[in-house]
C-alpha positions as CSV (number, residue, x, y, z in Angstrom):
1,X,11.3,-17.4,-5.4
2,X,14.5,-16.3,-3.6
3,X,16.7,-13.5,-4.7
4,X,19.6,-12.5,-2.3
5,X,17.9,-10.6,0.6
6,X,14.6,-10.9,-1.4
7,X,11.7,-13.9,-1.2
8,X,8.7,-13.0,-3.5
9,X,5.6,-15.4,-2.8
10,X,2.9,-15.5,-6.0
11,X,0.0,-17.6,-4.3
12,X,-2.1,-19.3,-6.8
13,X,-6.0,-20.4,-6.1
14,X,-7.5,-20.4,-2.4
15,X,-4.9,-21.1,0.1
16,X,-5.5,-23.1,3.2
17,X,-4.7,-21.8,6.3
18,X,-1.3,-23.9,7.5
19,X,0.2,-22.6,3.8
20,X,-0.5,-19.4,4.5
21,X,1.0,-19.6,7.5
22,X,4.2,-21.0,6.3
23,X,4.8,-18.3,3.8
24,X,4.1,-15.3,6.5
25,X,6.7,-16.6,8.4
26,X,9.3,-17.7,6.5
27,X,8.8,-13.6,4.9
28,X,9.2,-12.1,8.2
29,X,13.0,-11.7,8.2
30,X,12.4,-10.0,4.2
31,X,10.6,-6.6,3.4
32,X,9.3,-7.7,0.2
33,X,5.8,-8.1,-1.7
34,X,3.3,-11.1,-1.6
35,X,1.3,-11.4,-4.7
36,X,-1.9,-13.1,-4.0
37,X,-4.7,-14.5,-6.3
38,X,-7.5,-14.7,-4.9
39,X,-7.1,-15.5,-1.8
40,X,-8.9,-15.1,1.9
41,X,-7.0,-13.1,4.8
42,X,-7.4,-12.8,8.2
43,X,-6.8,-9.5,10.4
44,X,-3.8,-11.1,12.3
45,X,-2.5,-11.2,8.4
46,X,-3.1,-7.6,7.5
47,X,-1.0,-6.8,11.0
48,X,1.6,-8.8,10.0
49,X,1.7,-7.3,6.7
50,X,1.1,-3.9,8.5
51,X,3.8,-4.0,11.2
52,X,6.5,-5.6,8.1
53,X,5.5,-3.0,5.7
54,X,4.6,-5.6,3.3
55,X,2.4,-4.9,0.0
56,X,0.0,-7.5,-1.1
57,X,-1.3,-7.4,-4.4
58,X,-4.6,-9.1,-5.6
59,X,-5.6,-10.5,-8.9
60,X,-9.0,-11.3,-10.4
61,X,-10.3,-14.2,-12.0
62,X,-8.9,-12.5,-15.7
63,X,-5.3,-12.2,-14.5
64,X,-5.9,-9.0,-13.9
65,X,-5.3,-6.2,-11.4
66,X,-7.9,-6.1,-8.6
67,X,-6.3,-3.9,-5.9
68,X,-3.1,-3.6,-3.8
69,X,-3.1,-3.5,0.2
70,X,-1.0,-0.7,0.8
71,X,0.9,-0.2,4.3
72,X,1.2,3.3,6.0
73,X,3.7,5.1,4.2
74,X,7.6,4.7,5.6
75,X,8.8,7.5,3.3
76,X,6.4,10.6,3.5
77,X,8.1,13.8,2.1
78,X,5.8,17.1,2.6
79,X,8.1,19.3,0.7
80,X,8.7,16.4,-2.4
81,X,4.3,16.3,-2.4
82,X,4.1,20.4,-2.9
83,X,6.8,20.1,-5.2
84,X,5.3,17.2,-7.2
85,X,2.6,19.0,-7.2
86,X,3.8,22.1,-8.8
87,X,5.4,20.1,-11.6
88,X,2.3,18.2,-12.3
89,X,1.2,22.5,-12.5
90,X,4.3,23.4,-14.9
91,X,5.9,20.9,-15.6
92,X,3.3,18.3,-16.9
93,X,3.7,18.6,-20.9
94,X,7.6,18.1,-20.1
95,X,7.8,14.8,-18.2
96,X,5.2,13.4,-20.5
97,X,7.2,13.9,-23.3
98,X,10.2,12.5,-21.3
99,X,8.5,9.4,-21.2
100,X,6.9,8.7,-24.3
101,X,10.4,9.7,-25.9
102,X,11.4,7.1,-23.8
103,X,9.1,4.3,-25.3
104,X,9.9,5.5,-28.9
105,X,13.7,5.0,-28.0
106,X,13.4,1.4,-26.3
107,X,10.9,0.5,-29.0
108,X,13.5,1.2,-31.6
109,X,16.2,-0.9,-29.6
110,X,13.9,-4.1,-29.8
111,X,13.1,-3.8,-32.9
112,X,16.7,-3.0,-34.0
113,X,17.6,-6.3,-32.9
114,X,15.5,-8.1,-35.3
115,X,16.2,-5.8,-38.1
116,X,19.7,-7.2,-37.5
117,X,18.9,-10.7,-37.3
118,X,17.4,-10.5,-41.0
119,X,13.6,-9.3,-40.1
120,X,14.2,-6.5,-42.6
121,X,10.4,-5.7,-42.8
122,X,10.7,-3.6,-39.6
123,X,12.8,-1.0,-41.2
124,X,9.5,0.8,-42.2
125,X,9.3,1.6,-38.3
126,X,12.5,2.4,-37.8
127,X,12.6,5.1,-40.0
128,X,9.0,6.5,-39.1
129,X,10.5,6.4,-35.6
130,X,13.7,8.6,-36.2
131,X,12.2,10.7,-39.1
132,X,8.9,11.6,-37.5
133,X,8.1,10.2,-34.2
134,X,10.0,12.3,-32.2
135,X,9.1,15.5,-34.2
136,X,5.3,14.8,-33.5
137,X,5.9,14.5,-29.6
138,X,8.0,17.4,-29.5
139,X,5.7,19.2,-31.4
140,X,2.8,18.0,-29.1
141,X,0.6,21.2,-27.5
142,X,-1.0,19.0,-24.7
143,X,-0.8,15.8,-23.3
144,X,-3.9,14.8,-25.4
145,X,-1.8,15.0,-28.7
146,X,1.0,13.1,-26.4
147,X,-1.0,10.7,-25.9
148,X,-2.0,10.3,-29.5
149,X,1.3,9.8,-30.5
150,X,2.2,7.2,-27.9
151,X,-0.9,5.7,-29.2
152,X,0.9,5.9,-32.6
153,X,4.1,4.1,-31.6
154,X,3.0,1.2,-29.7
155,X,0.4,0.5,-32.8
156,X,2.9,0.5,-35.3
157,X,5.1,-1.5,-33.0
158,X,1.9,-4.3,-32.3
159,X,2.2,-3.9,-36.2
160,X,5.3,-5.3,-36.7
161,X,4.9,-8.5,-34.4
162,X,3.7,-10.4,-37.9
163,X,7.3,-10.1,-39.2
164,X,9.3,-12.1,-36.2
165,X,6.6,-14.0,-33.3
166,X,4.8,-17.5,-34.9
167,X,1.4,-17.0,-37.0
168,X,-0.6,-18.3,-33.4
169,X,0.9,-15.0,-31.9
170,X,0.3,-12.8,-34.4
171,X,-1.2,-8.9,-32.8
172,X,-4.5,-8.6,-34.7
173,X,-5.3,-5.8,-32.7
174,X,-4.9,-4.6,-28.8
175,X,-7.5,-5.9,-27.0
176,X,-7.4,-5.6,-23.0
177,X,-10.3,-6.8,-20.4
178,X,-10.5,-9.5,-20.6
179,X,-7.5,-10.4,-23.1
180,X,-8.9,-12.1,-26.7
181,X,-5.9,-14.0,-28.4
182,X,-2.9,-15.6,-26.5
183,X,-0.8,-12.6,-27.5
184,X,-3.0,-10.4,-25.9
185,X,-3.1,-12.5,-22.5
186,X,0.5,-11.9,-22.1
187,X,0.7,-9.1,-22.6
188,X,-2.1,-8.1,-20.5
189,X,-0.6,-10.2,-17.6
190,X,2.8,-9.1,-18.1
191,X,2.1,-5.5,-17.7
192,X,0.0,-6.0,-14.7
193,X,3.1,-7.5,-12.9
194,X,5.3,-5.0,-13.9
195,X,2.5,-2.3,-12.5
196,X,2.6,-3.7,-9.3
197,X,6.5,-3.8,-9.6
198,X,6.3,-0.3,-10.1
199,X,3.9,0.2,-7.2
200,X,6.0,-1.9,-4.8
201,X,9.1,0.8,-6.5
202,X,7.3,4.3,-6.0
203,X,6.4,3.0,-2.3
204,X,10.3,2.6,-1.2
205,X,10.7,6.5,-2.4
206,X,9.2,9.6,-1.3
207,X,7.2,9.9,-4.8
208,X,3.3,10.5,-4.3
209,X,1.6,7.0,-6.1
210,X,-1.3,9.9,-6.9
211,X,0.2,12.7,-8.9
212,X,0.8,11.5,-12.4
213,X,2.1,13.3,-15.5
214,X,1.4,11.4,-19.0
215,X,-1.7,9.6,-17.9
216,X,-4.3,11.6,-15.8
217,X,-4.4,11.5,-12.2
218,X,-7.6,9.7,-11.3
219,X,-9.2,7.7,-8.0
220,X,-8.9,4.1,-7.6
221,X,-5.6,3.7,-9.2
222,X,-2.0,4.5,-9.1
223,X,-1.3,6.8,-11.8
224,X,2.4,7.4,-10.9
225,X,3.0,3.8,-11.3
226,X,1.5,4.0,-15.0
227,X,3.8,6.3,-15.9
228,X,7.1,4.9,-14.4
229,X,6.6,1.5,-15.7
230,X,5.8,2.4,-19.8
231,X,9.7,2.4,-20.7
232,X,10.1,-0.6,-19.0
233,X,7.5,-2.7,-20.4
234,X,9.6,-2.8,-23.9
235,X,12.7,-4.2,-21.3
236,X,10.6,-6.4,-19.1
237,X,7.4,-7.5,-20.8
238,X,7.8,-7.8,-24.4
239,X,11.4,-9.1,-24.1
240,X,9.8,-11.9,-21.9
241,X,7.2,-12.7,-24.0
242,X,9.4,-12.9,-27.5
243,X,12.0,-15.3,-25.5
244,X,9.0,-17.1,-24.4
245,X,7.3,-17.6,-27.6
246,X,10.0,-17.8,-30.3
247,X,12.1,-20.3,-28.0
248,X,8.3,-22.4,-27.8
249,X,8.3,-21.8,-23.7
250,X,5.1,-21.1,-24.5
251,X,2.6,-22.6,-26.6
252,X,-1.0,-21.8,-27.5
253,X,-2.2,-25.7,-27.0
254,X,-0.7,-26.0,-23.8
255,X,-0.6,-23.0,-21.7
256,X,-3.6,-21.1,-22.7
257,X,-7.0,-21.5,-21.7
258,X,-9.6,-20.1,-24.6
259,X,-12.9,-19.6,-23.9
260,X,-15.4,-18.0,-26.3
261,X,-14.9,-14.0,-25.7
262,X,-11.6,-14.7,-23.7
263,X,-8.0,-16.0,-23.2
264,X,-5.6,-16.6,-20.3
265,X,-3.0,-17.9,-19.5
266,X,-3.7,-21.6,-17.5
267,X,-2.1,-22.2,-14.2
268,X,1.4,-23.9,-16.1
269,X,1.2,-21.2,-18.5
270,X,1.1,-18.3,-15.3
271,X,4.2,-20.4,-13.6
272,X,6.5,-20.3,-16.8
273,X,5.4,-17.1,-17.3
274,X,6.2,-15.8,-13.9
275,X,9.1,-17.5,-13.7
276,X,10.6,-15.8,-16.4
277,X,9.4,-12.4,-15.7
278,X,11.0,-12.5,-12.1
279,X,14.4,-13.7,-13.9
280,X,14.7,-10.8,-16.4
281,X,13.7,-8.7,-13.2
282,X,17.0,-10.1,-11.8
283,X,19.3,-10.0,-14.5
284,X,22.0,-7.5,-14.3
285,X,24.0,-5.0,-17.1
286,X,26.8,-2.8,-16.2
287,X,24.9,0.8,-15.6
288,X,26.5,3.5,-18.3
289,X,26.8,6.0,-15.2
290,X,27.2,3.9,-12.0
291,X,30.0,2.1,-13.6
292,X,28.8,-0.9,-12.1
293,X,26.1,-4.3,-12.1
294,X,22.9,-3.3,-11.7
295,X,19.7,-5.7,-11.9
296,X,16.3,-4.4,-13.5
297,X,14.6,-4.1,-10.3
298,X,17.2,-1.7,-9.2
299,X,16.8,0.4,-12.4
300,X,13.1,0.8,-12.2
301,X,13.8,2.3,-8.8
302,X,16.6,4.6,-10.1
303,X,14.0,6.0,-12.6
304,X,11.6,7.0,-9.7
305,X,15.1,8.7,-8.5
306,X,15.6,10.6,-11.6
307,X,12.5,12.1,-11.4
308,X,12.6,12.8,-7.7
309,X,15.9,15.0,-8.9
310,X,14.0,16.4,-11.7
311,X,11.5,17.7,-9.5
312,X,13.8,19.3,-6.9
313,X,16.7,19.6,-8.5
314,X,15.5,20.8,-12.2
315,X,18.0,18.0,-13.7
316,X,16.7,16.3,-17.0
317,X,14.5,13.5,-16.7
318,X,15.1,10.4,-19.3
319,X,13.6,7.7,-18.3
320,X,15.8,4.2,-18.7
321,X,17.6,3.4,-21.9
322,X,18.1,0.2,-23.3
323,X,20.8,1.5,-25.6
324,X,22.7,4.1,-23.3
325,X,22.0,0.8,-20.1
326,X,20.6,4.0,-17.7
């Protein structure tokens, strides 16, 4: 996939050597990301990707995330680390309820558009939403009771999927590794693209991937990249996957493969999906501040910017807005 200055290469299955080949070198003039299934290296690969500051990211058989390769840092900041650090300190309870605002707003957005296209039956949430959900997370003591109410939201959101996807897509409940229902598998797989997004983000700023605020910093994972991508999941993710269902993109007969105690996404049903995903990464509004086109990508790196300037500046953190477009 080609965007502007931009090639993105997803690599399905075991790839033979000469393919390979052909998509290291036609990336070399881009700094971009490589998102490989499982698939074999070779050391003259890793120094390619090491010497072009190129992030690979590896999937498992479940279409889930395995593991990034992550080059040496470009953009390491000593004083942004000890003062990341010293928020995560004093600051914790504050950006966490930044961000989980930030879900209950772009929640409401989404579902405001159906309550406007006649799917009246979400009004229930809209109200619980802007009478009591953002009472209970200011209210919050710890990022336990946070936590809970994120919890809260997105359940009640799952909830209202009855009222506006087709009966096959229907949330019966969240289920994650490996996925259960076809609604599930997309979601699943959307939000592990849009983690590694985030990864791929963080890395082009002088953020730390490792000091987190809502969820808890933790080995063998990015926690930063958690945090950064929640608001964006209601922009990216779900707004992919209710195009691609309710426009029949998608079908449960034809893209999904079920199995007894799983389902995924089959190799047509990845490509459509991808495909989509990478094109609402690309679209473009008008910024409310910038005065001027911005794509999705961009935003989710403005984000990590806002919170850069929260930390050293002390300027309020909100996290993207898909009413306010910043």
């Amino acid at each position: 996939m080609d965007y502007g200055k931009y090639k993105i290469y997803y690599v399905h299955g075991r790839t033979d050597e000469e393919r390979r080949k052909k998509c290291l070198h036609s990336n070399r003039e881009y700094e971009r990301n490589l998102l490989y299934e499982r698939s074999h290296g070779k050391y003259k690969a890793v120094g390619f990707f090491v010497t072009e500051s190129v992030i690979v990211h590896f999937f498992n058989y479940y279409e889930g995330y395995s593991g990034t390769f992550y080059p040496k840092n470009q953009y390491n900041s000593g004083r942004l680390i000890v003062k990341q650090v010293q928020a995560y300190d004093n600051s914790r309870e504050v950006i966490a309820k930044a961000i989980v605002c930030g879900i209950g707003r772009n929640i409401y957005e989404v579902l405001y558009h159906y309550y406007k296209h006649d799917k009246k039956e979400v009004k229930e949430v809209l109200d619980w939403i802007r009478r009591e959900f953002y009472v209970k997370v200011e209210n919050a003591q710890n990022v336990k009771e946070i936590m809970a109410a994120e919890g809260e939201v997105w359940l009640r959101f799952y909830g209202t999927f009855r009222y506006f996807l087709p009966e096959d897509f229907v949330m019966n409940k969240r289920v994650k590794r490996p996925p259960d229902n076809p609604i599930n598998a997309l979601i699943s797989y959307g939000n592990t693209l849009l983690y590694t997004k985030t990864i791929s983000a963080i890395y082009q700023t002088h953020l730390d991937q490792r000091i987190s605020f809502l969820h808890e910093p933790s080995e063998g994972r990015f926690s930063l990249s958690l945090d950064m991508s929640e608001v964006f999941k209601l922009v990216i993710v779900y707004r992919t996957i209710f195009d691609l269902v309710n426009n029949r993109k998608l079908q449960v007969e034809k893209h999904f493969d079920k199995k007894v105690n799983y389902c995924l996404l089959n190799e047509e049903g990845r490509k459509i999906f991808i495909e989509a995903f990478e094109a609402r990464m690309e679209s473009v509004f008008v910024h409310d501040r910038l005065k001027r086109k911005v794509t999705y990508r961009t935003a989710l790196k403005l984000d990590c910017y806002k919170l850069i300037k929260y930390i050293l500046e002390g300027q309020e953190f909100i996290p993207f807005s898909l009413k306010d477009n910043r």
